[in-house]
C-alpha positions as CSV (number, residue, x, y, z in Angstrom):
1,X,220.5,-33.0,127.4
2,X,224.7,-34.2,127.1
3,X,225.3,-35.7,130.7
4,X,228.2,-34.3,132.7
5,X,230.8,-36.5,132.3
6,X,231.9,-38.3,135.8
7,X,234.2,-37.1,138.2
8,X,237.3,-40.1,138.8
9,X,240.5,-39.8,140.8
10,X,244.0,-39.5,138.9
11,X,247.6,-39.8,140.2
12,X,248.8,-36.9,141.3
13,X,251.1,-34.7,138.1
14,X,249.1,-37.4,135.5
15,X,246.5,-35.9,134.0
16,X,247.7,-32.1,135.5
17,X,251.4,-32.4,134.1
18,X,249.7,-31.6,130.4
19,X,248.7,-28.2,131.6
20,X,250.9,-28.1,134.5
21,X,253.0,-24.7,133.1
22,X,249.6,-23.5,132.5
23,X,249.0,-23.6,136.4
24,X,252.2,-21.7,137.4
25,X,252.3,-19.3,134.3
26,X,253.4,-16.7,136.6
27,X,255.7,-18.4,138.5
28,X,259.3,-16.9,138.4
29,X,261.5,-19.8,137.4
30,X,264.7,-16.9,136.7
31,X,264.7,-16.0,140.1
32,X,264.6,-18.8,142.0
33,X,267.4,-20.3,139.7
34,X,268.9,-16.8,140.3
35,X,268.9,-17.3,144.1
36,X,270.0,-21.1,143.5
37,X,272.9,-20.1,141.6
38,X,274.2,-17.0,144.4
39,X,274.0,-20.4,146.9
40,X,276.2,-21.9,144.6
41,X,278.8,-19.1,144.8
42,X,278.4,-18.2,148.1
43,X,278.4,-21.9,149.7
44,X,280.1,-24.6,147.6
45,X,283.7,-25.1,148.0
46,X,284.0,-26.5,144.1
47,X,283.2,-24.6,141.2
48,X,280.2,-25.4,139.5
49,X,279.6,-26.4,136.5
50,X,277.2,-29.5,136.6
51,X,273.9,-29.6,138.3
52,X,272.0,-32.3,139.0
53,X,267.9,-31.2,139.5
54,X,266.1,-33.9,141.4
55,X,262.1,-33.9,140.6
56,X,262.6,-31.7,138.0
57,X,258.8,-31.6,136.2
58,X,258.5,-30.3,133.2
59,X,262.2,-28.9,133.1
60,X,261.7,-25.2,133.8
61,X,264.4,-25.1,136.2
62,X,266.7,-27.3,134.4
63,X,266.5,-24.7,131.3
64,X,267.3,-21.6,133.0
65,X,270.6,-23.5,135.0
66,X,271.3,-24.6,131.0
67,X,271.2,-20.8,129.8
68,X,273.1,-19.9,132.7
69,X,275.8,-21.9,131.4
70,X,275.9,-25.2,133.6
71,X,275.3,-28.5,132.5
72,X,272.3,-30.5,133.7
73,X,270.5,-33.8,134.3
74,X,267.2,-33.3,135.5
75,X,265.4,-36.3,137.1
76,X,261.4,-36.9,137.5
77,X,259.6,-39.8,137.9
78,X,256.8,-39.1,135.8
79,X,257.1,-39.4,132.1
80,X,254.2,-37.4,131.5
81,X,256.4,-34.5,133.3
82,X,259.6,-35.9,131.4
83,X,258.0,-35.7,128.0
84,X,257.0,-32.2,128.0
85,X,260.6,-31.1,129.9
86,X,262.1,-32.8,126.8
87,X,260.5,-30.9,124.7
88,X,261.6,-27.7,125.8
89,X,265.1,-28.8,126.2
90,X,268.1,-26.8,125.3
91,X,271.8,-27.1,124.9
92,X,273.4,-28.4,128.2
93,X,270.2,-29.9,130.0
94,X,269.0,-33.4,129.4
95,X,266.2,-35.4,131.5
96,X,266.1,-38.7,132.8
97,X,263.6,-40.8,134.4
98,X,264.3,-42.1,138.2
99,X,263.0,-41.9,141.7
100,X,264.4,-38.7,143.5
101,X,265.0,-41.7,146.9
102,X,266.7,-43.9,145.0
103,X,268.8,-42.3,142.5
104,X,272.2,-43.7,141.1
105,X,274.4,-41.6,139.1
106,X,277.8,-42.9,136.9
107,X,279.4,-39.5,137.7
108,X,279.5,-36.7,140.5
109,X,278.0,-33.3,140.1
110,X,279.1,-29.4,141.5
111,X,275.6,-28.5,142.5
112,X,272.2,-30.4,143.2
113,X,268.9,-28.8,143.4
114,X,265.1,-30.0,144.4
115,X,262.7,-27.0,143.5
116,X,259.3,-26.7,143.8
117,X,258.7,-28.6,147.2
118,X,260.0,-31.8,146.0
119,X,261.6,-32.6,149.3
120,X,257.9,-31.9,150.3
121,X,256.3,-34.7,148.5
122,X,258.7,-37.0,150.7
123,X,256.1,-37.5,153.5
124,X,257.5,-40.5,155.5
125,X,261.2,-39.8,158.1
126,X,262.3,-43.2,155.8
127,X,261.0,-41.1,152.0
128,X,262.7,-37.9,153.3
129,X,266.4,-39.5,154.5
130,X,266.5,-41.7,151.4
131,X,265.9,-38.7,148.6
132,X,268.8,-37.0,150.5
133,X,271.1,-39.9,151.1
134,X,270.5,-39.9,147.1
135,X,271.6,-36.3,146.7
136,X,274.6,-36.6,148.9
137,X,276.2,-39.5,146.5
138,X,275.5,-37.8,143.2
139,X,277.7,-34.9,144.7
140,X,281.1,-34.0,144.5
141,X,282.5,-33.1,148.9
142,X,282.3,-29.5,149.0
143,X,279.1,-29.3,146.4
144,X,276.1,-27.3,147.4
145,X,272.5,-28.6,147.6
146,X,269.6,-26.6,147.7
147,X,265.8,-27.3,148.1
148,X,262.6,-25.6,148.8
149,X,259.8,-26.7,151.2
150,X,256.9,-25.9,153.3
151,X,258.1,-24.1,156.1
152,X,255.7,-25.5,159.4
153,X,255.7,-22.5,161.4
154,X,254.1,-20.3,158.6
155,X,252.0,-23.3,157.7
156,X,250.3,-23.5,161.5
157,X,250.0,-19.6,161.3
158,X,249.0,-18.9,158.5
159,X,246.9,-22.4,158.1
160,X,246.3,-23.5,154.7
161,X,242.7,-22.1,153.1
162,X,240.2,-23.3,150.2
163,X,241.9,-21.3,146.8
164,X,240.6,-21.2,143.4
165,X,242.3,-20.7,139.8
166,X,240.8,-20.1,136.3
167,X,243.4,-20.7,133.1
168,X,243.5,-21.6,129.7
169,X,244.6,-24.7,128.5
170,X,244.9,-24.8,124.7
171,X,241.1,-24.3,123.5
172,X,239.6,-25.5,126.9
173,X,238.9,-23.2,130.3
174,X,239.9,-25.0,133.3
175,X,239.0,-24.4,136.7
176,X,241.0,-25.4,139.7
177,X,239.8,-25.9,143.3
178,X,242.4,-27.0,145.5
179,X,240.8,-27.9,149.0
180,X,243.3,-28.8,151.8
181,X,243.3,-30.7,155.4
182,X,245.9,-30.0,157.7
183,X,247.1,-33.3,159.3
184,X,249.5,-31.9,162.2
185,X,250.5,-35.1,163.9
186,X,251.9,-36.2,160.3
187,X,253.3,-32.7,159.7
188,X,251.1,-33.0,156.4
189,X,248.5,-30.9,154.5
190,X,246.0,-33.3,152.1
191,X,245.0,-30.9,149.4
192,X,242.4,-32.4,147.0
193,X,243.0,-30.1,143.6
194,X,239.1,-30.5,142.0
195,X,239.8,-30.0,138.1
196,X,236.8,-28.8,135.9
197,X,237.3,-28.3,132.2
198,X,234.8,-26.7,129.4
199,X,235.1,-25.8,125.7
200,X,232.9,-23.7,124.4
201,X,230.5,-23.3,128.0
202,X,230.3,-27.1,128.1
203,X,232.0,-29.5,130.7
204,X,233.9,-32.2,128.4
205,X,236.0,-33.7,131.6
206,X,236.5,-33.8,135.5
207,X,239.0,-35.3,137.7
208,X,240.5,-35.1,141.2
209,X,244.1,-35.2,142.3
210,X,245.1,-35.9,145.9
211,X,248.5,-34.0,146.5
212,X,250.0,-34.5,150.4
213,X,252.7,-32.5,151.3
214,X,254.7,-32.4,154.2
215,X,256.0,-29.7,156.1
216,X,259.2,-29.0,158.2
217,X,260.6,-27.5,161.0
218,X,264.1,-25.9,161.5
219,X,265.3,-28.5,163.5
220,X,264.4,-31.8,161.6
221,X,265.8,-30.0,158.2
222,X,269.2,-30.3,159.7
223,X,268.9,-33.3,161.8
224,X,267.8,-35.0,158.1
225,X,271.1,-33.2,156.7
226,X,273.5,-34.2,159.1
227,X,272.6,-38.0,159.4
228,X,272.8,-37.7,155.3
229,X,276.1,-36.0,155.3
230,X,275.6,-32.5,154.8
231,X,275.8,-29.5,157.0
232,X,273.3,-26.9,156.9
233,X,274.8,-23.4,155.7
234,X,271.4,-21.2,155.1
235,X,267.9,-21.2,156.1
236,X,266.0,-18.5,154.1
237,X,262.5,-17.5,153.1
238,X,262.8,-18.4,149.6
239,X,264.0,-16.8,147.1
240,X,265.2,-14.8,149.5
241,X,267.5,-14.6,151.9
242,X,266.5,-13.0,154.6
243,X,265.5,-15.7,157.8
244,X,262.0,-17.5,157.1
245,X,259.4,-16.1,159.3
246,X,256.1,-17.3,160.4
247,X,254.0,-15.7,157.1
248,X,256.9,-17.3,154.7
249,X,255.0,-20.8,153.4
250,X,257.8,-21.0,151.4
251,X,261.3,-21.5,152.8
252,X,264.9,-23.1,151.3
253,X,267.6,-25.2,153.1
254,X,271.3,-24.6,151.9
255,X,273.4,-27.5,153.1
256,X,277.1,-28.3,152.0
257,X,278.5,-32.2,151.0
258,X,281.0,-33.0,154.0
């Protein structure tokens, strides 16, 4: 009989960035970059034609600004993530490694963006003023940034629940478990994402990853902005655009460079 092979504990995006696009197949990277760009239009006060995108992944965001015609750095930490993003890359977006909190930049850009609940991963007050202070001087006064997160009313009504995924990576059939603990007094969820993967019926690997992600209320999304140097212009459900209510998990903050 072949033993199971053991479970061990990875970095969160390490072992999961080589099937990350896998996981969010269906995600609809157009639109949101669609809704990122009518900010742009409808908030900045310069025109746009750079964007910086700040934990950028595997550079699905960064491609769709670059077919839309504007010219982008995107920025992740992991080169796992970075190495598949370059790979996909077209004409006008580039990737480069760095920390989203401590960014420097030679030049100023029209537009910033941090999709996919990056300003989420900030968990600590000191992690979440720092990636913004960061996005404030890699941007032109007048230049919009925009950001999804975990919106906390929908997140205490809703309450976050055991979920389950099946996909293909490659040859191999993965399953995904993704058990979460709310931590209130943190403002956190812990989710622990249990990864099981089999070729042909048999289980070659397994591995945890421990993901926390921190979620926000109205208030401290603009108190953050202001003491950064921004002022909040639009609080959505995202990508929408209507105000986020308390069954929206998913909401965006559109703040303005003073």
């Amino acid at each position: 009989m072949t033993e199971k092979p053991g479970r061990s504990v990875v970095p969160a995006f390490s072992k999961s960035a080589a099937f990350y696009d896998a996981i969010y197949a269906e995600k609809d990277y157009a639109a949101e970059c669609a809704f990122f760009r009518r900010m742009f239009e409808l908030h900045g006060r310069v025109k746009v034609r750079s964007v910086l995108d700040l934990g950028c992944g595997t550079g699905r965001h960064a491609v769709e600004f670059a077919k839309m015609g504007y010219n982008v750095l995107g920025v992740d930490l992991s080169e796992d993530m970075l190495a598949i993003a370059r790979k996909r890359a077209v004409k006008g977006a580039r990737f480069k490694r760095g920390d989203v909190r401590r960014f420097r930049s030679g030049r100023k850009f029209d537009a910033a963006v941090a999709a996919f609940a990056v300003m989420s991963y900030q968990n600590t007050n000191a992690d979440v003023a720092a990636a913004l202070e960061s996005a404030r001087r890699c941007l032109r006064k007048g230049g919009v940034f925009a950001f999804d997160f975990w919106f906390g009313p929908a997140v205490l009504a809703v309450r976050p629940g055991k979920r389950s995924k099946v996909f293909k990576a490659g040859k191999r059939t993965v399953i995904r478990e993704a058990l979460p603990r709310l931590d209130p007094l943190n403002q956190c969820v812990e989710v622990r994402y249990s990864f099981k993967m089999s070729l042909k019926n048999r289980i070659v690997e397994l591995f945890e990853e421990i993901h926390r992600v921190r979620f926000f209320f109205p208030q401290e999304i603009a108190y953050f902005l202001e003491r950064a140097g921004f002022d909040l212009v639009l609080l959505s459900a995202f990508p929408g655009g209507s105000p986020p209510a308390e069954t929206d998990w998913n909401a965006a903050a559109v703040a303005r460079a003073r």
